[in-house]
N, CA and C atoms as an extended XYZ file, in Angstrom:
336
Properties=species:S:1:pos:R:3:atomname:S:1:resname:S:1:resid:I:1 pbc="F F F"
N        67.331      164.074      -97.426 N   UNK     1
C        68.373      163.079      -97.467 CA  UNK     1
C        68.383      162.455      -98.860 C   UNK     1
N        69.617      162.552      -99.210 N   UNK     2
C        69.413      161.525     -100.641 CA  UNK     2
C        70.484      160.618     -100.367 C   UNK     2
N        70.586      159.728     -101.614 N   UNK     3
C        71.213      158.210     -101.729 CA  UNK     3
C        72.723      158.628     -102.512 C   UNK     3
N        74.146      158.344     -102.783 N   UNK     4
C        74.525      158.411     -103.685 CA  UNK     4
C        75.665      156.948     -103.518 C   UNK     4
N        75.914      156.265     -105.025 N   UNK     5
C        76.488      155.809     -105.085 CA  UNK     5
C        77.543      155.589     -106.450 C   UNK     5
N        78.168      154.692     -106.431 N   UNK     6
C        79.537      154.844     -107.389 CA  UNK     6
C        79.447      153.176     -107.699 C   UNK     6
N        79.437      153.145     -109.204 N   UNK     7
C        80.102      151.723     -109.895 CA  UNK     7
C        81.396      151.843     -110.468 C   UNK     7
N        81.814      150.938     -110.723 N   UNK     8
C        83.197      150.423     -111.322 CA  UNK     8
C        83.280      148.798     -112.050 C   UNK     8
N        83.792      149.446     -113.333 N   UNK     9
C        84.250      147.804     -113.357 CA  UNK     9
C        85.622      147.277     -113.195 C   UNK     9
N        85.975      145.782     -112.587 N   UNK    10
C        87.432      145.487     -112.447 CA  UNK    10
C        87.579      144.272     -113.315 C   UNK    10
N        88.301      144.179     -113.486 N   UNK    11
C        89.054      142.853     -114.065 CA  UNK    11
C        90.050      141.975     -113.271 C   UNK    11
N        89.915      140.763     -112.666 N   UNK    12
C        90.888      140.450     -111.973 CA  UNK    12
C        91.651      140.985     -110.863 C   UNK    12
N        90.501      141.942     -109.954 N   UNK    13
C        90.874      143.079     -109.324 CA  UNK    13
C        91.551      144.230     -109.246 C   UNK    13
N        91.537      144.303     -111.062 N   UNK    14
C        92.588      145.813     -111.510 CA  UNK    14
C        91.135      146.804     -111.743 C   UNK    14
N        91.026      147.821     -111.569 N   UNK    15
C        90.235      148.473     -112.383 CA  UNK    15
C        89.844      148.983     -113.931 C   UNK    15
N        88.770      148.996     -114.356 N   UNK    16
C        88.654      148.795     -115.643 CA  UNK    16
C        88.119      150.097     -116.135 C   UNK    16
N        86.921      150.130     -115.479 N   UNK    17
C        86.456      151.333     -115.796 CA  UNK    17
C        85.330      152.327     -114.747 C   UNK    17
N        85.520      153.231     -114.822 N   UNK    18
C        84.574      153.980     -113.584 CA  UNK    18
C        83.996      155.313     -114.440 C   UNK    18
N        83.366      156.074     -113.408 N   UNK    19
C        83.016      157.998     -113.979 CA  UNK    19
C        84.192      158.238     -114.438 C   UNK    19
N        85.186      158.064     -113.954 N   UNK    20
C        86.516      159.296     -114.051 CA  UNK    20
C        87.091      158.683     -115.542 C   UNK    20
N        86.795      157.661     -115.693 N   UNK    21
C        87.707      157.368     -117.363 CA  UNK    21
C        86.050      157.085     -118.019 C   UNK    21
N        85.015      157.005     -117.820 N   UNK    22
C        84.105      157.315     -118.841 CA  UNK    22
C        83.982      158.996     -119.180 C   UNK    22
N        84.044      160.016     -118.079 N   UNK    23
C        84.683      161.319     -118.435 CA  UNK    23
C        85.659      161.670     -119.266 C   UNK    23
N        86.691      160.636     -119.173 N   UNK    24
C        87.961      161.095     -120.046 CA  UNK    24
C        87.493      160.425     -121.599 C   UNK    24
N        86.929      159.378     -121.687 N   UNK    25
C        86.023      158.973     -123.333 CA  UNK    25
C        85.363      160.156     -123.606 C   UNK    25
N        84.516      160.085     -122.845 N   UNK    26
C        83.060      161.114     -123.326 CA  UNK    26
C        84.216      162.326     -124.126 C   UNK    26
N        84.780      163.159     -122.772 N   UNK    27
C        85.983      164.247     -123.430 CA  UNK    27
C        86.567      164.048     -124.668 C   UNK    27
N        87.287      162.779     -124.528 N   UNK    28
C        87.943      162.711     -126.101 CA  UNK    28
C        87.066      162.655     -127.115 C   UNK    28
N        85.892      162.266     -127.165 N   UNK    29
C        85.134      162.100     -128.437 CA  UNK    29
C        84.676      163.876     -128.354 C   UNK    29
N        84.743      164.450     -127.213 N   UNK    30
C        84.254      165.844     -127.502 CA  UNK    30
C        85.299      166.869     -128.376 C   UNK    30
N        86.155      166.345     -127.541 N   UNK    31
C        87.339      167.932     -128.084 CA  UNK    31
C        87.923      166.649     -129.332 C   UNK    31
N        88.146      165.287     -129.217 N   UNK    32
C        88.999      164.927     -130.578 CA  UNK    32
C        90.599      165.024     -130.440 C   UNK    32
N        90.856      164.576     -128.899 N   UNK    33
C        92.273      165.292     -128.314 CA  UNK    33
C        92.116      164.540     -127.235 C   UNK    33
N        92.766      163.910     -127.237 N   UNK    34
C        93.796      163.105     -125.324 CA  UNK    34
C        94.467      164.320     -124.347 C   UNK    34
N        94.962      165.063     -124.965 N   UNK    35
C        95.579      166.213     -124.467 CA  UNK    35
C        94.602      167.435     -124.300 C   UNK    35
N        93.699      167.266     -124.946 N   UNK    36
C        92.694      168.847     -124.652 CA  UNK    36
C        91.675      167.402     -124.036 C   UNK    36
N        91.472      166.588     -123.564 N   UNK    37
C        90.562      165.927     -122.685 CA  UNK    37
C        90.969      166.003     -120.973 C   UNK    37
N        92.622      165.715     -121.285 N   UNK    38
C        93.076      165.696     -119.543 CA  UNK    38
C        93.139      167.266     -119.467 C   UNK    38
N        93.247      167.962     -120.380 N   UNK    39
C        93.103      169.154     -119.760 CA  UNK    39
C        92.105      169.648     -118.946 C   UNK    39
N        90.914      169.398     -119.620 N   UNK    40
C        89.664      169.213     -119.353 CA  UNK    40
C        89.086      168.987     -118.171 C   UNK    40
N        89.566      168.183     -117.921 N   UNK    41
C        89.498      166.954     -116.306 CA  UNK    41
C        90.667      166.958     -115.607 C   UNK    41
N        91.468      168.401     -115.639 N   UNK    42
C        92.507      168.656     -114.806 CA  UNK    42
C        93.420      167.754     -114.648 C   UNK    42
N        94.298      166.619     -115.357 N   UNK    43
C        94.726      165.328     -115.474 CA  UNK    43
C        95.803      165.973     -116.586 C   UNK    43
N        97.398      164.714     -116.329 N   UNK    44
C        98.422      165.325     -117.388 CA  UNK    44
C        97.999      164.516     -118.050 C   UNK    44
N        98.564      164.496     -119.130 N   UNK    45
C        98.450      164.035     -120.618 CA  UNK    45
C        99.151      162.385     -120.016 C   UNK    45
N        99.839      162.303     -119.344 N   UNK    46
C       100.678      161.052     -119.354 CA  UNK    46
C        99.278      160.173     -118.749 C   UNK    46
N        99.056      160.609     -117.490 N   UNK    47
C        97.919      159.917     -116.619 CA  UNK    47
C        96.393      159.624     -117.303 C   UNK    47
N        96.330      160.827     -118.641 N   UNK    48
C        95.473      160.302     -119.672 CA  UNK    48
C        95.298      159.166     -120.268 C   UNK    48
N        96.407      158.849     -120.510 N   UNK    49
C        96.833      158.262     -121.752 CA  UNK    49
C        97.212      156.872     -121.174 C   UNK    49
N        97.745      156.856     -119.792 N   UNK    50
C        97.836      155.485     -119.025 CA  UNK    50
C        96.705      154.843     -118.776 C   UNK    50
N        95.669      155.838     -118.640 N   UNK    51
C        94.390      154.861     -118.159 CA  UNK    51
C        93.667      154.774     -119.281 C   UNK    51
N        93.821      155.243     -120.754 N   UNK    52
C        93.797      154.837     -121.996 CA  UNK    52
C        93.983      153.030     -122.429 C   UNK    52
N        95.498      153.095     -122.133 N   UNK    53
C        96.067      151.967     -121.702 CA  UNK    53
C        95.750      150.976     -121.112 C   UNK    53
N        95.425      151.065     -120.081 N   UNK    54
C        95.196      150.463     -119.169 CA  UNK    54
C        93.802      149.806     -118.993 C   UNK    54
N        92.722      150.747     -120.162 N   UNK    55
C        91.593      150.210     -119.740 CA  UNK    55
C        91.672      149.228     -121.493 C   UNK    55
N        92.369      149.509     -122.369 N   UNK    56
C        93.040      148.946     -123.596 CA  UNK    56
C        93.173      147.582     -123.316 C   UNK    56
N        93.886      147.313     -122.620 N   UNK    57
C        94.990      145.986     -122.075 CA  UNK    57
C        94.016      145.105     -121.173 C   UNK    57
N        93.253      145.702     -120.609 N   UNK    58
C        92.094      145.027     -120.086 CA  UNK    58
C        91.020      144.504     -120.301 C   UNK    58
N        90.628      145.408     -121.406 N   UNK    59
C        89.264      144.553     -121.665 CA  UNK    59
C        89.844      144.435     -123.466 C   UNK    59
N        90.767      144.748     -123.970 N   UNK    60
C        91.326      143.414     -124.775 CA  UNK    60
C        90.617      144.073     -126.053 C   UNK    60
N        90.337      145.447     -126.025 N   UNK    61
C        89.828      145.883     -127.492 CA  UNK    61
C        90.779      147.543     -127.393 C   UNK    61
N        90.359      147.715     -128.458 N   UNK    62
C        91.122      149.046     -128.909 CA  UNK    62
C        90.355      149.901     -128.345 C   UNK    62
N        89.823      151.358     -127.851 N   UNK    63
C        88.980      152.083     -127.506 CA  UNK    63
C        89.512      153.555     -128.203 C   UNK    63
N        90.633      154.170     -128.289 N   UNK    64
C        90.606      155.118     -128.762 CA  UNK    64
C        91.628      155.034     -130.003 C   UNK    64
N        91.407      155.925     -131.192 N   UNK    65
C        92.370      155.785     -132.461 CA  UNK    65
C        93.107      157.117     -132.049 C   UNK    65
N        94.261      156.878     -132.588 N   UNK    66
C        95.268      157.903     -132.075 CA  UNK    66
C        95.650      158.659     -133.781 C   UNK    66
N        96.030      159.678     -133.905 N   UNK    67
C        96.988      160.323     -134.883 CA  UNK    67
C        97.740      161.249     -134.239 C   UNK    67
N        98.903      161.026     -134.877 N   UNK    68
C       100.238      161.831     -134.286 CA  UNK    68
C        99.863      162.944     -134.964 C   UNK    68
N       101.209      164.094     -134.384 N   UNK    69
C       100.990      165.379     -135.031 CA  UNK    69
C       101.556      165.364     -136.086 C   UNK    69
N       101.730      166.542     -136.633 N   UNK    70
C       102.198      166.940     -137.669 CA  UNK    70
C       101.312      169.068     -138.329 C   UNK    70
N       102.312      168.743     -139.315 N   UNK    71
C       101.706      170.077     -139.847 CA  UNK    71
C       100.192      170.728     -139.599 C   UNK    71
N        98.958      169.541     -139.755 N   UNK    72
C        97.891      169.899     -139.704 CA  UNK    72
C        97.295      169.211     -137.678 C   UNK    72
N        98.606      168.941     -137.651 N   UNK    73
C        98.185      168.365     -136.210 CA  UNK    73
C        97.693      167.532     -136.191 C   UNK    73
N        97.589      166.540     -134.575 N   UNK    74
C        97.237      165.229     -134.270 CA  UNK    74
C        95.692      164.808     -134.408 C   UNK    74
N        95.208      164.068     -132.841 N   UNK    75
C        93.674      164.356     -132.720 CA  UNK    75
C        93.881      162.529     -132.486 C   UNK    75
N        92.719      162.517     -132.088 N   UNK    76
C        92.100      160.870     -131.680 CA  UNK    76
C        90.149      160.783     -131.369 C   UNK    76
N        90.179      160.381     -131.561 N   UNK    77
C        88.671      159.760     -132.138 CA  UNK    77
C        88.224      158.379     -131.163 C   UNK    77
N        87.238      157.855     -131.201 N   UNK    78
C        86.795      156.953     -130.019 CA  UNK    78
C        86.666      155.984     -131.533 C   UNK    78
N        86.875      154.256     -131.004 N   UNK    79
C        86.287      154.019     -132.034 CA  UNK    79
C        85.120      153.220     -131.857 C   UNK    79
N        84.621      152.412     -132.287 N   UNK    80
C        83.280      152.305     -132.476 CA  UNK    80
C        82.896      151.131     -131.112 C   UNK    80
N        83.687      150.183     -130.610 N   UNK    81
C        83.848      149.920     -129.954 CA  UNK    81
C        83.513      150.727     -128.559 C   UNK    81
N        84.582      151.562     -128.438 N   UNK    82
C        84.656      152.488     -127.476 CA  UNK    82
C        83.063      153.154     -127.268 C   UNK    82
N        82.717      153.494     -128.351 N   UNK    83
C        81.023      153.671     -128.077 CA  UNK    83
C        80.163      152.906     -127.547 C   UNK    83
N        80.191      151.744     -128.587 N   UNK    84
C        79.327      150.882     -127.594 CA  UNK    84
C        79.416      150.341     -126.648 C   UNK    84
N        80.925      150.589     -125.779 N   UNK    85
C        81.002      150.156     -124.333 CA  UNK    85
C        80.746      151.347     -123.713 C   UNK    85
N        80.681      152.723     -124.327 N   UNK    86
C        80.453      153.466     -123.319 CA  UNK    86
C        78.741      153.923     -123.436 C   UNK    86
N        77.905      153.384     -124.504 N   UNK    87
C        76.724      152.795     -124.094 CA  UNK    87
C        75.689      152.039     -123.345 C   UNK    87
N        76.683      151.281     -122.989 N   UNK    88
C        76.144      150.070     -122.471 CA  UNK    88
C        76.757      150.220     -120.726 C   UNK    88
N        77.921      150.773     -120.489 N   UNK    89
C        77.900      151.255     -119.114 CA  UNK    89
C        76.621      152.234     -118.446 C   UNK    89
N        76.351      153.119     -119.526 N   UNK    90
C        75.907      154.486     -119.483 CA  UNK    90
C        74.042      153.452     -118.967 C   UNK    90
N        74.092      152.638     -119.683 N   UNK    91
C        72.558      151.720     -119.201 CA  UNK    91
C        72.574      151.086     -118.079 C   UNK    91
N        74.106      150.653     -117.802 N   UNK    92
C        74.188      149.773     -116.683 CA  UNK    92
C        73.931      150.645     -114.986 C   UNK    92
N        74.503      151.781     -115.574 N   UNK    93
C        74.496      153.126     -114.657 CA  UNK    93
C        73.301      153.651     -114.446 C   UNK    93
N        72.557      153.692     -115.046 N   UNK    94
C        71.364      153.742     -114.925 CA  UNK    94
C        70.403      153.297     -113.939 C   UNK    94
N        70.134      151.721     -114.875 N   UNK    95
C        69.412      150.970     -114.096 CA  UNK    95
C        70.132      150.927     -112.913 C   UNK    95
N        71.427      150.745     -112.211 N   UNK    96
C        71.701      150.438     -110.792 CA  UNK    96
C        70.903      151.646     -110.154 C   UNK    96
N        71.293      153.134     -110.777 N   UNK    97
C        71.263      154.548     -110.038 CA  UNK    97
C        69.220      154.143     -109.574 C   UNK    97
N        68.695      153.627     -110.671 N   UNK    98
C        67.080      153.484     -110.634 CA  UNK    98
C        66.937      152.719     -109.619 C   UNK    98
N        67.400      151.510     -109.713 N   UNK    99
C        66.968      150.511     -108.254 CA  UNK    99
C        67.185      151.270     -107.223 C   UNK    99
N        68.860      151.663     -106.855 N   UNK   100
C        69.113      152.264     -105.603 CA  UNK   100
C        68.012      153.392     -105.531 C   UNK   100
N        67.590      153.836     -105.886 N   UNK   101
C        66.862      155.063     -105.916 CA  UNK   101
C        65.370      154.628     -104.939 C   UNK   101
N        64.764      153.580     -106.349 N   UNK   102
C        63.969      152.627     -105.394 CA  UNK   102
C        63.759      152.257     -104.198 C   UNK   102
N        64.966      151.267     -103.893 N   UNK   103
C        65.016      150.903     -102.697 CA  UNK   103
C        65.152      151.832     -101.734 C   UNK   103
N        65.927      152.783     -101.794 N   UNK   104
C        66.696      153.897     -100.811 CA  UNK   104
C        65.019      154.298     -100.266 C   UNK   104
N        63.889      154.559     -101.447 N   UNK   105
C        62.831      155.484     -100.698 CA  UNK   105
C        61.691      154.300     -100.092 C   UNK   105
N        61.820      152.680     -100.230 N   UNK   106
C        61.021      152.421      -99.324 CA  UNK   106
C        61.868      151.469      -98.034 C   UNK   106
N        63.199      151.562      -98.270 N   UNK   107
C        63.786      151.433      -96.971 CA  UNK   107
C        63.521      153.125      -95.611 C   UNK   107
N        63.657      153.738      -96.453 N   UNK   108
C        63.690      155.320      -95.722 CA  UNK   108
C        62.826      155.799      -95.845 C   UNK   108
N        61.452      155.926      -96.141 N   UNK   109
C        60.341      155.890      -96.599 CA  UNK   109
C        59.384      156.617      -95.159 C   UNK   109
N        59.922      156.301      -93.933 N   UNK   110
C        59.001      156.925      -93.250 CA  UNK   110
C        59.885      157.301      -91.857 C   UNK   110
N        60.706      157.947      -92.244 N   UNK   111
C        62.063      158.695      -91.697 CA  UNK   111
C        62.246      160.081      -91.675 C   UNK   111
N        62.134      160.961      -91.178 N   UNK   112
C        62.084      162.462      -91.293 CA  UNK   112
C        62.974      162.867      -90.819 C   UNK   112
């Protein structure tokens, strides 16, 4: 038997941030592309780019730099910001996943 659980952060009861848009960061800083990220994570480019937005407008900082296309083409970049919040989730995620982990084996501890 194992434990699993899920965080999120909200704002004012909107959602802010979870796995599924720290996936879509992590992605963009990988490929360097909003559009080769939702690809990525099976997601259109619009629904990318809304929860881009959306997590933008919420917590009130910039998170990804954008460049349009052109001849040598577009691309977007995380910016530094965007790192260190997706640091500091990545700890917060952690330590919860560690406690629950904890607790889960001496609540269940002598359960077969």
């Amino acid at each position: 038997m194992e434990i699993r659980s899920k965080i999120w952060l909200e704002i004012n009861g909107e959602p802010v941030f979870g796995s599924g848009r720290q996936n879509l960061l992590t992605a963009i800083d990988k490929y360097g592309s909003i559009n080769r990220a939702a690809k990525e994570m099976n997601i259109s480019y619009r629904k990318a780019f809304s929860y881009i937005q959306a997590m933008e407008d919420r917590l009130g900082i910039s998170l990804v730099e954008r460049k349009t296309g052109g001849s040598h083409g577009g691309g977007a970049t995380l910016t530094g910001k965007a790192k260190i919040f997706l640091e500091k989730y990545e700890l917060l995620e952690k330590g919860l996943n560690e406690f629950v982990d904890k607790k889960f084996g001496q609540v269940f501890k002598n359960i077969k």
